[in-house]
LUMPA-628902 format. One record per residue (C-alpha): residue in three letters; x, y negated, z negated. Coordinates in Angstrom, 2 decimals. Layout:
N
- aa xx yy zz
- Ala X Y Z
...
//
This chain:
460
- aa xx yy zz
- Unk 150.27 -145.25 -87.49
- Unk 151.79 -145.28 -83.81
- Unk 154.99 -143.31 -83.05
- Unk 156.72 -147.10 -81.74
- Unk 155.88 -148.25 -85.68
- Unk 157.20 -145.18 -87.03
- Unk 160.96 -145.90 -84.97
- Unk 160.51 -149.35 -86.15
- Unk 160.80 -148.55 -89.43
- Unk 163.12 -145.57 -89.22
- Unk 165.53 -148.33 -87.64
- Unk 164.87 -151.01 -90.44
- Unk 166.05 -148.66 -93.12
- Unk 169.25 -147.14 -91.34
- Unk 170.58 -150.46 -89.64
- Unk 171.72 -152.12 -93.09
- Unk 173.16 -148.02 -93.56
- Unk 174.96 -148.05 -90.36
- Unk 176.46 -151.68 -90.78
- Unk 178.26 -150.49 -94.20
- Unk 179.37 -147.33 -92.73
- Unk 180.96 -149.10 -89.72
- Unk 182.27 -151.76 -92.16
- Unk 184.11 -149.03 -94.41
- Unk 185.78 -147.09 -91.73
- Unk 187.28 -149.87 -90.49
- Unk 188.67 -151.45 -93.58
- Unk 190.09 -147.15 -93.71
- Unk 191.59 -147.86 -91.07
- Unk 193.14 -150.43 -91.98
- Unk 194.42 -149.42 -95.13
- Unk 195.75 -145.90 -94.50
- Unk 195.20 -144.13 -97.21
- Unk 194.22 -146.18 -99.64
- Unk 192.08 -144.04 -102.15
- Unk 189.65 -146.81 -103.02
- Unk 188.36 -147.05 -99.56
- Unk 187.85 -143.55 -99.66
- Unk 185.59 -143.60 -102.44
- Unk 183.41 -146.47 -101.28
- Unk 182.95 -144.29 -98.42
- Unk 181.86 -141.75 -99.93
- Unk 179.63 -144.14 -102.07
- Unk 178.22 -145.03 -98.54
- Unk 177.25 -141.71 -97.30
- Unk 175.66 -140.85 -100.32
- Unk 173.46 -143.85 -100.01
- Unk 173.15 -142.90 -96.56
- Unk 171.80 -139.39 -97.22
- Unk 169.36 -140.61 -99.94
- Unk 168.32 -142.86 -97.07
- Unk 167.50 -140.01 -94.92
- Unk 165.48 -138.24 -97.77
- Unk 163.66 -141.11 -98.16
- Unk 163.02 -141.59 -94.29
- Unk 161.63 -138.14 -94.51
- Unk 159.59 -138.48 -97.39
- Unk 157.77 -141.62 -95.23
- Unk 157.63 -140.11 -92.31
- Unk 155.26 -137.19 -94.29
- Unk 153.27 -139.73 -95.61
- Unk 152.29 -141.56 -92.66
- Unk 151.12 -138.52 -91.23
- Unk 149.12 -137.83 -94.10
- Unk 147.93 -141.33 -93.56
- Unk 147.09 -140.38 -90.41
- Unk 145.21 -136.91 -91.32
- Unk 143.18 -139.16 -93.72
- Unk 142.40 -142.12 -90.88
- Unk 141.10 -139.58 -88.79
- Unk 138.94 -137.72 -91.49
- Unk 137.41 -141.08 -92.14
- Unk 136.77 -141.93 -88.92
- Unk 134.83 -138.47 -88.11
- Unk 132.88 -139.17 -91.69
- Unk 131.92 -142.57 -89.88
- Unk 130.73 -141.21 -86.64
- Unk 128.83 -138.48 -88.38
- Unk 127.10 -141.69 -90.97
- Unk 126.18 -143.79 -88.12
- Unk 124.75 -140.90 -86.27
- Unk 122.66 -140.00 -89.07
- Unk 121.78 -144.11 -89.67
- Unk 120.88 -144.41 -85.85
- Unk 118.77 -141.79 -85.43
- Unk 117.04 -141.52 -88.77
- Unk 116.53 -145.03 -89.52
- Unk 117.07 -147.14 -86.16
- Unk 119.95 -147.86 -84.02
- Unk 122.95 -149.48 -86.15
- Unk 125.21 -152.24 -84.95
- Unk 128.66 -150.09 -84.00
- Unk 130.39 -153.11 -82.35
- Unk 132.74 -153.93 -85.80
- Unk 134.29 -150.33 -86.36
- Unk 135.86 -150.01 -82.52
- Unk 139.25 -149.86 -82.89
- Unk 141.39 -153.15 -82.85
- Unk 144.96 -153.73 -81.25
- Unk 147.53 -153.98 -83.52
- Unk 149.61 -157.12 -83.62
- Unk 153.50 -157.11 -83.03
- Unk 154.69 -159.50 -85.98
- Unk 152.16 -157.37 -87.99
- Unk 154.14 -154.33 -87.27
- Unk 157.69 -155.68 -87.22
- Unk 156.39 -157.22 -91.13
- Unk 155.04 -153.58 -92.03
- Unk 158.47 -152.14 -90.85
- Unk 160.03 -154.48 -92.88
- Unk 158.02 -153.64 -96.00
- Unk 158.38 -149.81 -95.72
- Unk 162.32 -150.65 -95.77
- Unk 161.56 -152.32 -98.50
- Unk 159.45 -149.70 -100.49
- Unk 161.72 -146.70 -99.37
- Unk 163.86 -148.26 -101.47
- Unk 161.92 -149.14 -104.56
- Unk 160.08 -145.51 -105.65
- Unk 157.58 -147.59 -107.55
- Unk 156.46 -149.79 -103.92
- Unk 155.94 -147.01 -101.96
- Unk 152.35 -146.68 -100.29
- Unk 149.99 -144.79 -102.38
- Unk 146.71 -143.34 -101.19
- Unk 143.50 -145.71 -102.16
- Unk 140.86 -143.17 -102.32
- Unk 140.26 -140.06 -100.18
- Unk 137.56 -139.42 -97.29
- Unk 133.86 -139.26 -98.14
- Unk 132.73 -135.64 -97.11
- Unk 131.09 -135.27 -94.17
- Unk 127.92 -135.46 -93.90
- Unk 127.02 -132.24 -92.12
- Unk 123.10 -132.23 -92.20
- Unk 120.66 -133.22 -89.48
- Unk 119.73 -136.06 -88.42
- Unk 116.01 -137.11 -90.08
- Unk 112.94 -137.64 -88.16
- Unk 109.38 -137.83 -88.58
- Unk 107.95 -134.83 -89.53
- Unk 105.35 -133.41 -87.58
- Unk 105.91 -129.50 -87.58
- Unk 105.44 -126.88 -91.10
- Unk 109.04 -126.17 -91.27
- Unk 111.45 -129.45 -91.43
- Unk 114.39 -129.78 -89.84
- Unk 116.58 -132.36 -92.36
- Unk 117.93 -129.94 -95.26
- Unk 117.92 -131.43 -98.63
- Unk 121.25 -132.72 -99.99
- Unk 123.59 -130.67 -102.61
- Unk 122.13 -131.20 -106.19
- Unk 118.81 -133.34 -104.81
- Unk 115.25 -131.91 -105.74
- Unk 112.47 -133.48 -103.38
- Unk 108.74 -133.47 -104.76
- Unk 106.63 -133.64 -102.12
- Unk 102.48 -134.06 -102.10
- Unk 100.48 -133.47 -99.37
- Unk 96.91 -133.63 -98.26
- Unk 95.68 -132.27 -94.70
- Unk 92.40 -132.43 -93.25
- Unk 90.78 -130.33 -90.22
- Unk 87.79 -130.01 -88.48
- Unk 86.95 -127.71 -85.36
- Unk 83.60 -126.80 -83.92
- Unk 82.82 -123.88 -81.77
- Unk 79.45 -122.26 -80.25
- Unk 78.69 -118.81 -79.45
- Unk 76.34 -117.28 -77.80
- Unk 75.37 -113.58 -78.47
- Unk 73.03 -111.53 -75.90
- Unk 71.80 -108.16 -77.96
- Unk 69.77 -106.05 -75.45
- Unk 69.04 -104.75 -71.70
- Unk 68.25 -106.56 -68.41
- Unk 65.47 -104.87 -66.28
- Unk 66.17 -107.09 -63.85
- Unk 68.66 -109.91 -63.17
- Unk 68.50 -113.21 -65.12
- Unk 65.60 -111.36 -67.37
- Unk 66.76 -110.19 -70.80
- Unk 64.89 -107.89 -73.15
- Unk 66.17 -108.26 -76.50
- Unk 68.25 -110.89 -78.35
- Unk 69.69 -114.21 -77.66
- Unk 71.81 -115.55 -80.53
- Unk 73.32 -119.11 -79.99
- Unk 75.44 -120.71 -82.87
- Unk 76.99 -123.76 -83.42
- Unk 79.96 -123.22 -86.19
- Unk 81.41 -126.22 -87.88
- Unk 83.88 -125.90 -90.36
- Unk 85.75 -128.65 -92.16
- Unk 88.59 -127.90 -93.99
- Unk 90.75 -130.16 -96.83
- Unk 94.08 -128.78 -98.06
- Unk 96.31 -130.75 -101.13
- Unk 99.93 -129.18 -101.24
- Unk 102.76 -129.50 -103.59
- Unk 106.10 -128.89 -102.21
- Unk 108.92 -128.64 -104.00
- Unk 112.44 -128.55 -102.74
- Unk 116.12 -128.01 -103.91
- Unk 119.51 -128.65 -102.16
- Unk 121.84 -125.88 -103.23
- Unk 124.76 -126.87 -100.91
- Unk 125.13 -129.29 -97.69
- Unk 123.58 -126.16 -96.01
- Unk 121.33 -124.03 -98.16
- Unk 118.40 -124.92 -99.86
- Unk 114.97 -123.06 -101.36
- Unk 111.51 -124.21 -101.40
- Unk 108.11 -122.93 -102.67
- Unk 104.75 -124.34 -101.83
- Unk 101.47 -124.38 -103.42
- Unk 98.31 -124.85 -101.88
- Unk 94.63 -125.71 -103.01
- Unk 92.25 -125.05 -100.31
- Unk 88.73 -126.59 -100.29
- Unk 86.85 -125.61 -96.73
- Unk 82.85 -125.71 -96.05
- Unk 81.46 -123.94 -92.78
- Unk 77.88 -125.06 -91.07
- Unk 76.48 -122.66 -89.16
- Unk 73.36 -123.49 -87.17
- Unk 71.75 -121.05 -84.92
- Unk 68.38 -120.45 -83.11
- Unk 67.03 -117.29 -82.37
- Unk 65.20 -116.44 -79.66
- Unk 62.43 -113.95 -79.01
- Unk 62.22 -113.99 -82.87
- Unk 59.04 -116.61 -83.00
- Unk 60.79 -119.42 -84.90
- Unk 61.24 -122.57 -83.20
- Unk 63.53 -124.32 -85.18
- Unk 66.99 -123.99 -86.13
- Unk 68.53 -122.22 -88.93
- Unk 71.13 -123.79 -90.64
- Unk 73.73 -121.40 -93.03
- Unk 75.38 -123.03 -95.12
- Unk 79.00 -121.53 -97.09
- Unk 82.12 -123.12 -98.85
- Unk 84.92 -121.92 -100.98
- Unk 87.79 -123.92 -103.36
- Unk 90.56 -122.26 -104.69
- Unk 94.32 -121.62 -104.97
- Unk 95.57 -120.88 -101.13
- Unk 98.29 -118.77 -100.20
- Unk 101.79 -119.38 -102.28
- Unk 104.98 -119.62 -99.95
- Unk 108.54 -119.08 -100.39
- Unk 111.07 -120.16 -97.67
- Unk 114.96 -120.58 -97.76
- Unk 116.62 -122.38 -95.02
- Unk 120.50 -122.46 -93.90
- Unk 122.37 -124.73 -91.22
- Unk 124.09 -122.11 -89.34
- Unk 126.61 -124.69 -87.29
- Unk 128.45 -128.05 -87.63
- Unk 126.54 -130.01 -85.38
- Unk 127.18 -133.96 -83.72
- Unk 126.76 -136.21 -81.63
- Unk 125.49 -134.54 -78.28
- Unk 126.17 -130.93 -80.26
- Unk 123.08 -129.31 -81.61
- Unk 122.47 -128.13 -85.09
- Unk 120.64 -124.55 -85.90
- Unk 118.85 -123.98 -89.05
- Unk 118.24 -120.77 -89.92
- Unk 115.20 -120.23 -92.38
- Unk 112.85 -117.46 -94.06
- Unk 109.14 -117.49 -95.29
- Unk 107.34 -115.44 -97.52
- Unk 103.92 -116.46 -97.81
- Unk 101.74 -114.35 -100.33
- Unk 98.15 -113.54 -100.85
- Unk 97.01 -115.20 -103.62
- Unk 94.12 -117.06 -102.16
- Unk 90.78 -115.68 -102.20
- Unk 90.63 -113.18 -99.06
- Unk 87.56 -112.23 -96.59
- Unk 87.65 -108.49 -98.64
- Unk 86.43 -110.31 -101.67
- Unk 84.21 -112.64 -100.80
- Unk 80.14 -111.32 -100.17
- Unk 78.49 -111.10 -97.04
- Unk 74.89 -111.72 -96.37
- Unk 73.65 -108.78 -95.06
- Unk 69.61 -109.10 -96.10
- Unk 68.50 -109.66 -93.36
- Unk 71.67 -108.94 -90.26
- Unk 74.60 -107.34 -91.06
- Unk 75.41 -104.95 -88.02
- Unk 72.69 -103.33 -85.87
- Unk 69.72 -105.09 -87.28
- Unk 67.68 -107.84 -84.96
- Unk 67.30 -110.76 -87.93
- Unk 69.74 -112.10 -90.39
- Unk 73.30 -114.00 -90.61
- Unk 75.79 -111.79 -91.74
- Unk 77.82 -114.35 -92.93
- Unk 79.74 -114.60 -95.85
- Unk 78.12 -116.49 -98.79
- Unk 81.23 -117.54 -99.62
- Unk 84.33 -118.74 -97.54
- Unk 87.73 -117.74 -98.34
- Unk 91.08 -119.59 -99.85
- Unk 94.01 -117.45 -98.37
- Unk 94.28 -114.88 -95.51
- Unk 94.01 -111.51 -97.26
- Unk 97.64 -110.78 -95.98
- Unk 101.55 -110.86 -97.41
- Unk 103.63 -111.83 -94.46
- Unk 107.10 -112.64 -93.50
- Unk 108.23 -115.16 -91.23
- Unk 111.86 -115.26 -90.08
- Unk 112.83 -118.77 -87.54
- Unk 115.04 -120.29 -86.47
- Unk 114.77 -124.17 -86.08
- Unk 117.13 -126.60 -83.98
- Unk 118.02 -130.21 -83.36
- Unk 119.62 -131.90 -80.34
- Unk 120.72 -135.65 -81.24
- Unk 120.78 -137.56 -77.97
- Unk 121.11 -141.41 -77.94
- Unk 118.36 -142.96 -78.61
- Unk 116.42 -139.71 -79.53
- Unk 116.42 -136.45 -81.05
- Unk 114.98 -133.26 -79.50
- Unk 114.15 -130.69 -82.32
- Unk 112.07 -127.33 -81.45
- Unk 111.84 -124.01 -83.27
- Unk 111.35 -120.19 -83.00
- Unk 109.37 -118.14 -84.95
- Unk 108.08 -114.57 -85.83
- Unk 105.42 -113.34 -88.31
- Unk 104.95 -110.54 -89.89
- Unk 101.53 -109.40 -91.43
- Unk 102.16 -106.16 -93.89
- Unk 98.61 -103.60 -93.07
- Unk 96.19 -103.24 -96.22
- Unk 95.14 -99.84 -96.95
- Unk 91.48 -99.00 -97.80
- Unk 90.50 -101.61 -97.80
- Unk 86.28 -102.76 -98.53
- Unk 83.76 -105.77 -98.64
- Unk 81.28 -106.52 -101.04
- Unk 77.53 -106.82 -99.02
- Unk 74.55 -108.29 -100.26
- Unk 71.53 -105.86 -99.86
- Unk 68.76 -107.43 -100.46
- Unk 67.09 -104.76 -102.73
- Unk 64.37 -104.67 -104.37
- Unk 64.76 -105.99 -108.15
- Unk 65.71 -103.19 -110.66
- Unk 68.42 -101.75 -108.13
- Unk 71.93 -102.98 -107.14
- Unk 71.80 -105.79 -105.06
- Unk 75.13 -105.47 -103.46
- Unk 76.74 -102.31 -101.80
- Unk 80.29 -101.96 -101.16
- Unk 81.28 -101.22 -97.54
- Unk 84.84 -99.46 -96.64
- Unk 86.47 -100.52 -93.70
- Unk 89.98 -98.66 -93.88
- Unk 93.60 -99.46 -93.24
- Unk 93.80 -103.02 -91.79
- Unk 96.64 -104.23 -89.94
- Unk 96.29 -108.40 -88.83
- Unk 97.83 -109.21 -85.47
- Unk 101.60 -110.37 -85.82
- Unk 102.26 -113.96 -84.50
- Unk 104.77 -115.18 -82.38
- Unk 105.82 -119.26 -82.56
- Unk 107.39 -121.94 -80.53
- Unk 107.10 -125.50 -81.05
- Unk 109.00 -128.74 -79.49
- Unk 109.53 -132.16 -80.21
- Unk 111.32 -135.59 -79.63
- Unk 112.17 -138.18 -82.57
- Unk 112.50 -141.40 -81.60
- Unk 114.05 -144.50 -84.74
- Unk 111.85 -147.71 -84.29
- Unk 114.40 -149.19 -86.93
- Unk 116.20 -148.62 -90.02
- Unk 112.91 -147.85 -91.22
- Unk 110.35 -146.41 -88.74
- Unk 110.60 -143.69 -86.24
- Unk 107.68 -141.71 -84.50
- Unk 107.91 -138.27 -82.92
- Unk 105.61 -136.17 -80.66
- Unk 105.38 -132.38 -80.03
- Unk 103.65 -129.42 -78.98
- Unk 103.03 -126.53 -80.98
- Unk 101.64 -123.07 -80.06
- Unk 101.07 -119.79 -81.49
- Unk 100.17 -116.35 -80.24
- Unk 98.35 -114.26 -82.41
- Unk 98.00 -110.58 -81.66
- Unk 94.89 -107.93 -82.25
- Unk 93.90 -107.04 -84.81
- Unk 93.62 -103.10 -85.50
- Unk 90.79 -101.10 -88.05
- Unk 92.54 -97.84 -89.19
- Unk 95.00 -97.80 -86.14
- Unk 92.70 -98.83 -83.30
- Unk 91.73 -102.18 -82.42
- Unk 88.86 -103.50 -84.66
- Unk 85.69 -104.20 -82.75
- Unk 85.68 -107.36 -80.82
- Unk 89.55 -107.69 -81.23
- Unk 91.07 -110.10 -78.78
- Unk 94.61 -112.27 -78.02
- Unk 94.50 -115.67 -79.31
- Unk 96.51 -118.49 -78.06
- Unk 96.80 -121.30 -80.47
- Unk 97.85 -124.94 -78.86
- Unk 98.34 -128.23 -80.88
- Unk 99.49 -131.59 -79.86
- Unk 100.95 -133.40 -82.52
- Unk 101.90 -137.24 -83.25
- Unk 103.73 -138.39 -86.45
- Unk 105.03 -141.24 -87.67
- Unk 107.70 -141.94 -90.41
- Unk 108.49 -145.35 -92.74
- Unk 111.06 -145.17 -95.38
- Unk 110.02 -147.48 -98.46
- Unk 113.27 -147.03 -99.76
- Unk 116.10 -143.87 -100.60
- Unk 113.45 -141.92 -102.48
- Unk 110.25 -142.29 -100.98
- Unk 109.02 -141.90 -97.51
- Unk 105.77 -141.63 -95.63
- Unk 105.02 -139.17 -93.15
- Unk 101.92 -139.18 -91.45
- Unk 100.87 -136.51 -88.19
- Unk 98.06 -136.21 -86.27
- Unk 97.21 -132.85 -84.33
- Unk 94.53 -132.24 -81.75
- Unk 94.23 -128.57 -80.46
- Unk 94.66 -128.08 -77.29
- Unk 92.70 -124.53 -76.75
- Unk 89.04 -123.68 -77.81
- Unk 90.51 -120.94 -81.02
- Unk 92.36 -124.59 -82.31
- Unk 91.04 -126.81 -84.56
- Unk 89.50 -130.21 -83.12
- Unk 91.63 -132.48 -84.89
- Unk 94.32 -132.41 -88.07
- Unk 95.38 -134.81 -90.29
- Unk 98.50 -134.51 -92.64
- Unk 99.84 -136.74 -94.82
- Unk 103.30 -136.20 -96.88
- Unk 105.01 -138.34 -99.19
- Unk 108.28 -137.07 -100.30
- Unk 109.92 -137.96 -103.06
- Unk 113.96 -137.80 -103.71
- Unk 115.33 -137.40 -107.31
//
């Protein structure tokens, strides 16, 4: 309420006060000292002062009133920033404010007269403000880590299925020119496809508007052709290797916090930590074919027989993840670091070939191990379609560092630089399920071809 209604009212209540007062000192006047004058005057400034209390009393709660409008209006920005940009732009054309009209205010002076008088008409409060909605705007997810925390007291249940393929060739030259263009040895030349399907579970839980805790688990299923051709050998065909594994992948752990009260135009910063552990089958346990080529020899694959489920390595990834709402869209990103904890003597299992009636597999020590760290950074824009659909697109990229064989770099160690471009899409069937589908094509030869994710969360 306006400072010009508050006088309004202040003078509806103390003009009948003033008019008795006036009226009494005259007729005091007029009668000297006549005692029962005196006492209705005093009657009247009693009246007066409870009139004053009471003045007071209203003038606190309007401002309450006013604390309270203003609470609710910063609720309602917050709730049609979150509607607009999570499930399409909202019609905001009905909560502008609207003038207030002059007989309405000269009435609602009148009436808190008329309640400052009667206890029991005062104005009492309604209700109180919603709380603010302090989380992120949604969008579609295209990245690992989300950016929309899960409400206080929600658990979200959320199956997954993710498909990749990427092809690479190699060529391998083992042996010494006598003179240019003419080798004298080995020409290996492989063609390495590997197709990989991955069903997660995800479970999350909202532990406050800013914390929450999840834990995924993966089951891995991934099959590897290998076809090479080996020249100088006398075959003239191709050899084809074939190798898959299935299993429980890697088991993660992350907890997330929103570090800031973000807004319209304001960003919001979620900070978040992974542990991701090494339950999947590593590359230590699985056996390599070494019959016929492991290391030095001239025939042979040396690959393993079967492929692995998890990485080998416990690691530790702290990020930090933000979001920048900007009508109509919403640019997200993140920052990331990963730590992979060194294994200590550490061995593979090899396949020997021996004759029968002796061990046909040899174990092989390799040492301390220590897998190149990573370093992240991804970026994105969210765009609502409706209350309903919104797409995004990104870019992701990772770069891996060396990795080292009992403090030196392993043989054939190099940088990797890991590039994805990534499109998602988003449709809400209703409050508690959603799907959320992404498509990623690598942008760098080390990236797979192509990815395929598909999530359907589910609220309870």
């Amino acid at each position: 309420m306006s400072k010009r209604m508050q006088h309004m009212v202040a003078l509806a209540v103390l003009a009948p006060c003033l008019t008795l007062l006036d009226t009494g000192r005259a007729r005091a006047q007029d009668g000297g000292a006549d005692t029962g004058q005196g006492d209705r005057l005093d009657s009247l400034q009693l009246r007066l002062d409870q009139q004053t209390v009471q003045l007071e009393d209203l003038r606190s709660q309007l401002q309450a009133q006013e604390h309270s409008v203003a609470e609710l209006r910063q609720a309602l920005a917050d709730e049609r920033l979150a509607g607009a940009r999570a499930r399409g732009v909202v019609d905001t054309t009905q909560d502008a404010e609207r003038p207030i009209d002059a007989t309405a205010a000269s009435l609602a002076s009148a009436e808190g007269a008329r309640s400052s008088q009667d206890p029991e008409r005062r104005p009492q409060p309604v209700g109180r403000a919603p709380e603010q909605d302090l989380r992120p705007p949604e969008v579609a997810q295209i990245f690992e880590q989300p950016g929309v925390l899960t409400p206080p007291g929600k658990f979200v249940l959320e199956p997954s299925l993710q498909y990749g393929y990427s092809s690479s060739n190699r060529v391998a030259l083992v042996g010494y020119t006598v003179i240019p263009a003419i080798l004298i040895g080995l020409i290996d030349v492989r063609q390495v496809k590997t197709t990989t399907g991955t069903a997660t579970m995800t479970a999350r839980y909202g532990l406050s508007n800013r914390l929450e805790l999840e834990a995924r688990v993966p089951y891995v299923y991934t099959s590897a052709d290998t076809v090479s051709r080996e020249i100088f050998t006398g075959s003239a065909l191709d050899k084809v290797f074939n190798a898959h594994g299935e299993g429980i992948g890697d088991v993660e752990a992350t907890v997330r916090y929103q570090l800031n009260r973000g807004g319209p135009d304001k960003a919001f910063y979620v900070g978040w930590l992974r542990y991701k552990s090494n339950t999947g089958k590593d590359p230590f346990e699985v056996v390599t074919d070494c019959v016929t080529r492991c290391v030095a020899n001239a025939t042979g694959t040396g690959l393993p027989l079967h492929l692995p489920t998890g990485s080998g390595f416990q690691s530790i990834q702290p990020g930090l993840t933000w979001l920048y709402p900007s009508d109509p869209v919403v640019f997200f990103g993140s920052f990331s670091y990963l730590h992979n904890f060194a294994r200590h003597e550490v061995s593979r299992t090899v396949l020997t070939g021996a004759p029968e009636g002796y061990p046909q597999t040899a174990t092989d020590p390799i040492g301390d191990v220590d897998a190149g760290d990573i370093w992240g950074f991804n970026v994105g824009m969210g765009l609502a379609l409706n209350e309903k659909a919104s797409i995004s697109i990104g870019y992701d990229t990772s770069l891996v560092g060396k990795t080292q064989q009992n403090g030196e770099d392993a043989p054939g160690a190099v940088r990797v630089t890991l590039g994805t471009l990534l499109l998602g899409a988003s449709y809400r069937y209703s409050e508690r399920y959603t799907l959320n589908v992404s498509l990623g094509v690598g942008v760098t030869r080390d990236t797979p071809d192509v990815t395929l994710t598909a999530r359907v969360p589910m609220t309870f």
